[in-house]
C-alpha positions, 0 to 999 in steps of 0.5 A: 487568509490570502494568497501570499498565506496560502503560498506561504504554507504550500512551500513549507509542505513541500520543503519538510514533505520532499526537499529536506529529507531529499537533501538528508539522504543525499548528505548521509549517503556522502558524510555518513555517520558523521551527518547524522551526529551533526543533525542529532547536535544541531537540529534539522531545519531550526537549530536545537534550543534544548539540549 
């Protein structure tokens, strides 16, 4: 694997690692209820195949 693999995968981990739950929490803090039914309809990252 190169270098551009190796960065690939080290911003995935920091993105699902720190960033998304970051910007969730901010999110519900202002929307509330009303984010965590949009998360639970939509997905969180990837949209939801199966319902």
């Amino acid at each position: 694997m190169g270098r551009a693999g190796l960065l690939w995968i080290g911003g995935g981990l920091l993105m699902f690692g720190h960033r998304i739950p970051h910007e969730e929490a901010g999110l519900i803090d202002k929307f509330g209820d009303e984010y965590r039914q949009y998360i639970w309809r939509t997905g969180r990252l990837l949209p939801k195949l199966i319902r």
